[in-house]
KEZARO-648789 format. One line per field, with one value per residue: residue number from 0; residue in three letters; y, z, x of N, C-alpha, C in turn. Coordinates in steps of 0.2 Angstrom, whole numbers, plus 5000, padded with zeros to 4 digits. Layout:
N
fikol = [NUM,...]
mardren = [ALA,...]
nY = [Y,...]
nZ = [Z,...]
nX = [X,...]
caY = [Y,...]
caZ = [Z,...]
caX = [X,...]
cY = [Y,...]
cZ = [Z,...]
cX = [X,...]
***
This chain:
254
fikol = [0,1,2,3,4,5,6,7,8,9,10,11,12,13,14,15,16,17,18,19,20,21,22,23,24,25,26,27,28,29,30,31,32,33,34,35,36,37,38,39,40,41,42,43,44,45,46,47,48,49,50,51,52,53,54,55,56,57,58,59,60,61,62,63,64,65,66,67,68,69,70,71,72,73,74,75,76,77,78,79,80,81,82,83,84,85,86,87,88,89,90,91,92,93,94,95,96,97,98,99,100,101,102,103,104,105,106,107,108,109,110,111,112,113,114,115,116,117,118,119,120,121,122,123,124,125,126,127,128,129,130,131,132,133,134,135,136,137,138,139,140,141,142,143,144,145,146,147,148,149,150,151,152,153,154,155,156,157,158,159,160,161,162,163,164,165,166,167,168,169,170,171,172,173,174,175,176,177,178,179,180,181,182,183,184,185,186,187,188,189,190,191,192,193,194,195,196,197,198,199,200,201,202,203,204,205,206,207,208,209,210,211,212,213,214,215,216,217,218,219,220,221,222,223,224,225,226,227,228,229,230,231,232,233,234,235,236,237,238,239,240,241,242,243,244,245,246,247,248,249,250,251,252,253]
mardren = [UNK,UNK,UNK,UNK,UNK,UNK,UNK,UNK,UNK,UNK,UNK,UNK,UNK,UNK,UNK,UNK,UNK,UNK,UNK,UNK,UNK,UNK,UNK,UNK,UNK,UNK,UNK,UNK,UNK,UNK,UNK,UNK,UNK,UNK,UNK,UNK,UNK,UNK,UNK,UNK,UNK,UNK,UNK,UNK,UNK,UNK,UNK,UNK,UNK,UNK,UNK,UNK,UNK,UNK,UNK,UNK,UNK,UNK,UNK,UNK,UNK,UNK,UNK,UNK,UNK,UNK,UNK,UNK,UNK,UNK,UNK,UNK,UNK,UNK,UNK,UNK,UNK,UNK,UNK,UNK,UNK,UNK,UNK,UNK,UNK,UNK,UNK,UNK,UNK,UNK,UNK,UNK,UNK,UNK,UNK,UNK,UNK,UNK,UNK,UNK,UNK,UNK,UNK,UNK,UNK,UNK,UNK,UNK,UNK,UNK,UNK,UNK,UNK,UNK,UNK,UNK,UNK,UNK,UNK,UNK,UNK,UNK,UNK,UNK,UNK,UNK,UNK,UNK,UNK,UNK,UNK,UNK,UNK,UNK,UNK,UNK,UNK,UNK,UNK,UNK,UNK,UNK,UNK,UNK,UNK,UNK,UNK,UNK,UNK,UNK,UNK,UNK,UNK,UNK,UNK,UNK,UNK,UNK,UNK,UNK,UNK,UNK,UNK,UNK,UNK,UNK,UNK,UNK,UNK,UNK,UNK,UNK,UNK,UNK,UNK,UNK,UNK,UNK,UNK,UNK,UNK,UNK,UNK,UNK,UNK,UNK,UNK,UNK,UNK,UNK,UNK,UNK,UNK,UNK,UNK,UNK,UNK,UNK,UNK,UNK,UNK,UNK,UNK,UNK,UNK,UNK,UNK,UNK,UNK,UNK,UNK,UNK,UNK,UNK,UNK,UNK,UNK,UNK,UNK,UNK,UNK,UNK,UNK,UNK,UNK,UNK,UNK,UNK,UNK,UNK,UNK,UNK,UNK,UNK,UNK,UNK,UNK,UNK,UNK,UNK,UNK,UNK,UNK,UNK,UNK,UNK,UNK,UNK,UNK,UNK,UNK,UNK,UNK,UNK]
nY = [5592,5591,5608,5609,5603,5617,5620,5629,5632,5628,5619,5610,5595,5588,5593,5587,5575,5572,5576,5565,5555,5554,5555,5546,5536,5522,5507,5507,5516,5522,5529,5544,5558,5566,5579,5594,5596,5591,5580,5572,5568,5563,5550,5544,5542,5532,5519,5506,5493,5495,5510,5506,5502,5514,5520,5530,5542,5555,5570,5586,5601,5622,5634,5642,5637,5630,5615,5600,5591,5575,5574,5572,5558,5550,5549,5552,5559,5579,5592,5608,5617,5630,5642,5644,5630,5622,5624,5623,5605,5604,5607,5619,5632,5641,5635,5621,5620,5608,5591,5575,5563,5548,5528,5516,5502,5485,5477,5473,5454,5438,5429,5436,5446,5446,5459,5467,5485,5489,5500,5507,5510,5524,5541,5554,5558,5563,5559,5545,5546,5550,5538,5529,5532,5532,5517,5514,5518,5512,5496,5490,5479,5480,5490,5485,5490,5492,5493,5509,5516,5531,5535,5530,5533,5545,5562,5572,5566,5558,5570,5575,5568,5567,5555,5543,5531,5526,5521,5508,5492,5492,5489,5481,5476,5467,5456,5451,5446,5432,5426,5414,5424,5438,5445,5462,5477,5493,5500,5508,5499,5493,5479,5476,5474,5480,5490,5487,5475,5467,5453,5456,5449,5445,5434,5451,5460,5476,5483,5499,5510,5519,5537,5546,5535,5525,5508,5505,5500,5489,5475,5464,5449,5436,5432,5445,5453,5468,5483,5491,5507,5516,5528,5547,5558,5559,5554,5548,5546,5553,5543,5543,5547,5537,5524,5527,5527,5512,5506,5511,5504,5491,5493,5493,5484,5472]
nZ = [4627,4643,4651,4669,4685,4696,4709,4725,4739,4754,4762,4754,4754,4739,4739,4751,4752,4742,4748,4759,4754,4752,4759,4766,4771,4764,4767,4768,4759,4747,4734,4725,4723,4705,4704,4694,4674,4669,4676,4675,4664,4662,4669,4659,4650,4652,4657,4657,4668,4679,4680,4677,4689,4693,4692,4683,4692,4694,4685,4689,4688,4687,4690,4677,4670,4653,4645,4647,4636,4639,4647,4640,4632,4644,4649,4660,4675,4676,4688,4690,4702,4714,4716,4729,4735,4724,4728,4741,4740,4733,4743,4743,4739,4728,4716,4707,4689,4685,4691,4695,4699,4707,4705,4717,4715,4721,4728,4717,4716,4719,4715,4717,4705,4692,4696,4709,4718,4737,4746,4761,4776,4770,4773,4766,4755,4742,4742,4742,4729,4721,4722,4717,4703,4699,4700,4690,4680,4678,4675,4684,4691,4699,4716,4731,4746,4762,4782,4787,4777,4765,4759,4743,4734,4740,4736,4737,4738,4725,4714,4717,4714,4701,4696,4701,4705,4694,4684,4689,4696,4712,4728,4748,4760,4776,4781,4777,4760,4759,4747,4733,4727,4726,4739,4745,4753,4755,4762,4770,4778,4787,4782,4771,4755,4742,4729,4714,4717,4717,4716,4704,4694,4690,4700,4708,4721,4729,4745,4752,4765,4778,4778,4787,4799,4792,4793,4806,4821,4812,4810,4800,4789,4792,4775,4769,4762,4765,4753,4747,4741,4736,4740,4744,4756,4762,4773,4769,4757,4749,4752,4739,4728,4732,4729,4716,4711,4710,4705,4693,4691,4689,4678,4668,4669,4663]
nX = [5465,5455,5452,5464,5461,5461,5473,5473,5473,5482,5474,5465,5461,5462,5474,5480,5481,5488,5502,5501,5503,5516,5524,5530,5543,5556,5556,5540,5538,5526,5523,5531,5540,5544,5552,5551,5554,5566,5569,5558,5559,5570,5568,5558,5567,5574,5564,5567,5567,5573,5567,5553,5550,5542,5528,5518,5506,5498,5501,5507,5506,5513,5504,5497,5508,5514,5508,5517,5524,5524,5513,5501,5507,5509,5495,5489,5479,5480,5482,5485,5492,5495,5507,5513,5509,5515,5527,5527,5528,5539,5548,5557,5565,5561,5548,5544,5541,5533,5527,5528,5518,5521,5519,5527,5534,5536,5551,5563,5566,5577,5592,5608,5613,5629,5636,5637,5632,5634,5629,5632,5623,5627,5622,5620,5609,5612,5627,5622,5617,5625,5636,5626,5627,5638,5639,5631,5635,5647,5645,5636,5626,5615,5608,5612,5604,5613,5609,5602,5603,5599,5583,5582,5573,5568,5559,5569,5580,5580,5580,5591,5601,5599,5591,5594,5590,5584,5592,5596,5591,5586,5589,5584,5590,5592,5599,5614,5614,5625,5635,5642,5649,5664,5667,5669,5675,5677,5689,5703,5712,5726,5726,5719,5718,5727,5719,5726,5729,5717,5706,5695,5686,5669,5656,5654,5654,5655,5655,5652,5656,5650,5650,5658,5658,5666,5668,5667,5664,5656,5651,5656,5655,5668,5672,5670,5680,5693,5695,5707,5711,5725,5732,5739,5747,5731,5719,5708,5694,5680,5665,5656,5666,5677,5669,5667,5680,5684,5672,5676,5687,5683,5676,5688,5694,5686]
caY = [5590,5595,5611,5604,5607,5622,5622,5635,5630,5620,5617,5608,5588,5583,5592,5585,5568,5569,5575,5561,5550,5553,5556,5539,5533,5519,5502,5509,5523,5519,5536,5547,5564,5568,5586,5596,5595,5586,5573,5568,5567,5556,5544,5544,5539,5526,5514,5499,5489,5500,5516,5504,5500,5521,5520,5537,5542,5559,5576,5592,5608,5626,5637,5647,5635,5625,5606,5596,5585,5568,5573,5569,5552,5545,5547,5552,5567,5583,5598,5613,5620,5639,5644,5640,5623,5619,5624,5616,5599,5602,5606,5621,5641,5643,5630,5615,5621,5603,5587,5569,5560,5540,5523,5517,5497,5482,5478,5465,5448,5433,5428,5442,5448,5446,5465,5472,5488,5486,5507,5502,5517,5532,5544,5560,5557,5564,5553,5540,5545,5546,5528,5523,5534,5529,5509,5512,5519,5506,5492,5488,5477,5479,5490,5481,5493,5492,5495,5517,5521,5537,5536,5532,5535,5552,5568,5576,5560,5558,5575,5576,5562,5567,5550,5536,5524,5524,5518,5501,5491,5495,5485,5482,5470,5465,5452,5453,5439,5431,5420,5412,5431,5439,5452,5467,5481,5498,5503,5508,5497,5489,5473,5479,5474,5488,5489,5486,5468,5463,5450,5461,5447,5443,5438,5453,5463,5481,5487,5506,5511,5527,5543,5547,5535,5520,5502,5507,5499,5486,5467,5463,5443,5435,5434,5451,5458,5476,5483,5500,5514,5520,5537,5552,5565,5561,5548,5545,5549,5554,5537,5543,5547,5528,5520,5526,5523,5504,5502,5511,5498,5484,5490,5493,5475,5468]
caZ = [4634,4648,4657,4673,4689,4699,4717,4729,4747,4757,4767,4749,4754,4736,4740,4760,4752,4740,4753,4764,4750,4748,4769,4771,4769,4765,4765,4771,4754,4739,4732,4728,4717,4700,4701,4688,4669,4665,4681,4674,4654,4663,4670,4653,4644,4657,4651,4659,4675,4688,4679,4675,4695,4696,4688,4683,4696,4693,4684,4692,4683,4692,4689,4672,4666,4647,4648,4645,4629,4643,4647,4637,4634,4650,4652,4669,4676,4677,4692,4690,4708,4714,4717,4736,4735,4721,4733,4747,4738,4731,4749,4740,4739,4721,4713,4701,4684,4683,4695,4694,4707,4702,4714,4718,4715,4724,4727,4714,4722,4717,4716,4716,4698,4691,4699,4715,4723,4743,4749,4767,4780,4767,4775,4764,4751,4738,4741,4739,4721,4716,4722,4712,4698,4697,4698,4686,4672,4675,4671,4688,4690,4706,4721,4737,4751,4770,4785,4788,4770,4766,4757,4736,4732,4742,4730,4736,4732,4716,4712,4719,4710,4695,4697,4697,4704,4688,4682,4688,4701,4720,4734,4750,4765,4783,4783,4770,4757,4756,4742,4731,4725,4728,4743,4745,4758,4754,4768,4770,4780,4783,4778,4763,4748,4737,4723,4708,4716,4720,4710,4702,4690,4691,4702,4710,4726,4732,4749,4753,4771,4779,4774,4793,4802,4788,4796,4813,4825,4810,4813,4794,4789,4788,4771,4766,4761,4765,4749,4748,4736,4738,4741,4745,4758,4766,4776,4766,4753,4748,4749,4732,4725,4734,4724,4709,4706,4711,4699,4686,4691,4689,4672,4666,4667,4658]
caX = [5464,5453,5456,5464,5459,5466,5472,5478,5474,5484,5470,5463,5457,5465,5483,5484,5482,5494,5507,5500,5504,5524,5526,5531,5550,5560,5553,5532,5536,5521,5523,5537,5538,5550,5552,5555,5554,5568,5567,5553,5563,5576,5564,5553,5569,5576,5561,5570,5567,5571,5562,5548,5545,5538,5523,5516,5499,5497,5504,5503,5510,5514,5498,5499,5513,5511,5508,5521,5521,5524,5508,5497,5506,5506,5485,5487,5476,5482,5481,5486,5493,5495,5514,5514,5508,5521,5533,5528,5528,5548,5551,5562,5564,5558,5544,5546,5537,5531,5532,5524,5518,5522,5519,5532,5533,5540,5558,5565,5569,5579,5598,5612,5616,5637,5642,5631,5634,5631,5629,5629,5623,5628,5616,5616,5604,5618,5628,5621,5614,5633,5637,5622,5626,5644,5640,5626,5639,5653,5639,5636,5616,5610,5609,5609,5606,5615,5605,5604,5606,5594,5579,5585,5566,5562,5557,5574,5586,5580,5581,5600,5603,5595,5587,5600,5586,5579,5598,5596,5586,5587,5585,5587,5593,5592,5605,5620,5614,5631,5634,5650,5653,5668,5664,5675,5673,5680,5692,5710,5714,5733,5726,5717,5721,5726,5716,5726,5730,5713,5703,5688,5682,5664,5651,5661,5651,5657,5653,5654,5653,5646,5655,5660,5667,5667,5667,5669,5656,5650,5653,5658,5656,5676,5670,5669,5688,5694,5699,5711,5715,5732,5733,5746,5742,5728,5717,5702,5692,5673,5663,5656,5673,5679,5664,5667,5686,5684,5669,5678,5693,5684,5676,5692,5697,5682]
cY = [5595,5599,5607,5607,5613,5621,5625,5636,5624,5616,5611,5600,5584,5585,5589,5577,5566,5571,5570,5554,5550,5556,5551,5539,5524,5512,5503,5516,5519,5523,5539,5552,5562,5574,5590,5592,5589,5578,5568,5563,5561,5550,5541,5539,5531,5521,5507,5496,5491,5506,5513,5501,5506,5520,5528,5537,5550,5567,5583,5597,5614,5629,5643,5643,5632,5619,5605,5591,5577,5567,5570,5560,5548,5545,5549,5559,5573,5588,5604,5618,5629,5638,5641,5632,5618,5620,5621,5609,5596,5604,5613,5628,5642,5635,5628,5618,5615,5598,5581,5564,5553,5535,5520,5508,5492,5480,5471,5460,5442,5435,5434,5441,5447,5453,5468,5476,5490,5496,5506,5509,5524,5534,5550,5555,5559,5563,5548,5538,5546,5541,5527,5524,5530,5519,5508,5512,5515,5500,5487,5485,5479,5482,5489,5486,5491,5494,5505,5520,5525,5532,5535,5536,5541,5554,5571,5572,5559,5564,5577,5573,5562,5558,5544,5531,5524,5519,5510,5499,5490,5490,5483,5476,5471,5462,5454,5444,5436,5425,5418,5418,5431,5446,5458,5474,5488,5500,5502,5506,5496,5485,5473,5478,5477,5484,5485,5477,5461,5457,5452,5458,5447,5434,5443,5458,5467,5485,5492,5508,5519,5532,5545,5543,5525,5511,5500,5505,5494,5479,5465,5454,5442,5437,5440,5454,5464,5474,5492,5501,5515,5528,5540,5556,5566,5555,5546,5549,5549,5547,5538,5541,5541,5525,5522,5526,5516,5503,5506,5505,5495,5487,5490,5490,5471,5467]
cZ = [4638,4651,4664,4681,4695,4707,4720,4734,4750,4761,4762,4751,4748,4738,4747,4757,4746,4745,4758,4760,4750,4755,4770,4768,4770,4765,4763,4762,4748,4734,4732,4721,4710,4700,4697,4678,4666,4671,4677,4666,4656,4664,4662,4649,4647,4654,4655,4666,4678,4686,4678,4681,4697,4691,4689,4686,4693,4693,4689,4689,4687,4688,4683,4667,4660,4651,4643,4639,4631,4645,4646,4634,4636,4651,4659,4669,4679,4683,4690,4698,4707,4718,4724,4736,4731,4726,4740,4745,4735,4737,4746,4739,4730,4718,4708,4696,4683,4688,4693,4699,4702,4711,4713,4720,4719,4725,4722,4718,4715,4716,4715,4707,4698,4696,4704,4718,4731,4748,4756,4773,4778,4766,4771,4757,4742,4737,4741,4730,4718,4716,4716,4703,4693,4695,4692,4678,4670,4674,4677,4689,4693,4712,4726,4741,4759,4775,4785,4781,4769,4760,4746,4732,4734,4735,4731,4735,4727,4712,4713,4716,4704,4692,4694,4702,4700,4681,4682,4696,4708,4723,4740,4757,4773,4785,4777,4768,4756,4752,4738,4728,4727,4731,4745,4749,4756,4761,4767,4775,4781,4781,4774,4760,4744,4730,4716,4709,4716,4714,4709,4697,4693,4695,4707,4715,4730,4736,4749,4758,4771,4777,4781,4796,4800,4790,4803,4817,4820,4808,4804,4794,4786,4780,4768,4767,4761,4757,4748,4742,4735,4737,4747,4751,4763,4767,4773,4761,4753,4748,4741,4727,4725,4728,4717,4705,4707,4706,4691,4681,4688,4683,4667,4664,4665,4654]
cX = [5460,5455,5457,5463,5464,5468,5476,5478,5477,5479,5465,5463,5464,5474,5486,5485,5487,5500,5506,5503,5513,5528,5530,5539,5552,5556,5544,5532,5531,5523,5527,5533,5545,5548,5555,5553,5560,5573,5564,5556,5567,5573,5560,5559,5573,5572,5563,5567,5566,5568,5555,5544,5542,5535,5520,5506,5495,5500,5501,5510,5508,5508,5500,5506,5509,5511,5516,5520,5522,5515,5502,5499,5507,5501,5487,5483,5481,5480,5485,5488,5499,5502,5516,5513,5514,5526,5534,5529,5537,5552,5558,5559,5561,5553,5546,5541,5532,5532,5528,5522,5518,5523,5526,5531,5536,5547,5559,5565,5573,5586,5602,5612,5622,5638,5637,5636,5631,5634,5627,5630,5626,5619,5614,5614,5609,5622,5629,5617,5621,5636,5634,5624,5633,5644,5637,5632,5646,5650,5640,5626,5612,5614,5607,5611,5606,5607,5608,5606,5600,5591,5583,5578,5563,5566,5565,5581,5588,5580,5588,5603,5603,5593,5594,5597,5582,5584,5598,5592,5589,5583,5587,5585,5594,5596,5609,5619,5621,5630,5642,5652,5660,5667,5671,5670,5677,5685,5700,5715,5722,5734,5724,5721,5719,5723,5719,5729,5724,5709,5696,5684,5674,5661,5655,5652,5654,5654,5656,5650,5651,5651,5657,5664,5667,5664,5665,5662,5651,5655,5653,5656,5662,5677,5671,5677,5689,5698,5701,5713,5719,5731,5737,5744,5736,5723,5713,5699,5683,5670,5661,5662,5675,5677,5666,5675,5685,5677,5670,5683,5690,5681,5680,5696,5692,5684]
***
């Protein structure tokens, strides 16, 4: 392989246009990063649908690091960036060894899938990659995202997340498509129906509200069911936490 080119000023043409590249969020984002060697490994082995909408644009490795053996087969071109500049780009007190800059392709479309998870305004960026991670591993299709939900696609998401939109395909909503599913809201309501009575067959769709102050201020469709936990002690639990006992429940009666 060619030596690859080196850069060490931010003031650098090619590096302001890759940071101009991966600025943008949320529907307007083309561009995002995978930082780190085994970001990049997780995406490489994902391979599927939603790992196959980040298409790889180009590598860039810490200055004086080996190449990666992804490297060479992806064909993408290589850089070589000076310690600052990796660090500025992982937004992080120590530099990534290795990162990839990948475009970042359009949102699937067409009818809901059997089990949708509906992350609806969870704002930290961690958790909403354990929502996704937890729906992903109870064999959950399709994440439908609320309005106010963070960025799944920024560099520090997918890195918090160790990429769990690469798990399954990600998308997101202006109205709540409703359909003959069976829609369910996480809250502990007194009219929730606890968990172990609800009906969780299939086409089955689990909203999970913001991590603060849940429902509160958001006009639900009749339609859409509260459905509650039971719990001892104390008023509420992690939306993550939430999210993945109710999509463990429901794989647990498949």
């Amino acid at each position: 392989m060619p030596t690859p080119l080196l850069l060490t000023s931010r003031a650098n043409p090619r590096f302001k246009s890759i940071l101009a590249q991966i600025a943008a969020s949320g529907p307007k984002r083309t561009h995002t990063l995978l930082l780190g060697a085994k970001l990049i490994e997780a995406w490489a082995e994902a391979r599927g649908a939603a790992a196959g909408r980040l298409q790889p644009a180009l590598w860039m490795r810490l200055e004086g690091e080996k190449a990666h053996p992804l490297e060479r087969e992806l064909g993408v071109n290589v850089l070589e960036l000076g310690e600052t500049l990796m660090r500025d780009l992982g937004d992080a007190g120590s530099p990534s060894s290795h990162a990839l800059l990948v475009e970042v392709g359009p949102e699937p479309e067409g009818p809901l899938p059997e089990r949708v998870i509906v992350p609806w305004a969870i704002q930290d960026p961690g958790n909403l990659g354990a929502v996704l991670r937890s729906a992903a591993a109870f064999g959950f299709d399709l994440a439908l995202l609320g309005p106010g939900c963070a960025d799944p696609f920024s560099p520090k998401a997918l890195r918090g997340s160790m990429g769990a939109a690469f798990l399954m395909p990600v998308r997101r909503f202006s109205q709540l498509p409703l359909d003959e599913g069976r829609w369910y809201a996480l809250h502990g309501a007194p009219q929730a129906i606890p968990l172990a009575e609800a009906d969780l067959r299939n086409p089955l769709r689990l909203l999970v509200g913001n991590e603060g102050h849940g429902w509160r201020a958001t006009d639900l469709p009749e339609t859409v069911r509260f459905l509650a936990i039971p719990m001892e002690g104390i008023e509420s639990l992690n939306a993550a936490v939430a999210a993945g006992i109710a999509c463990y429940e429901t794989a647990r009666r498949a």
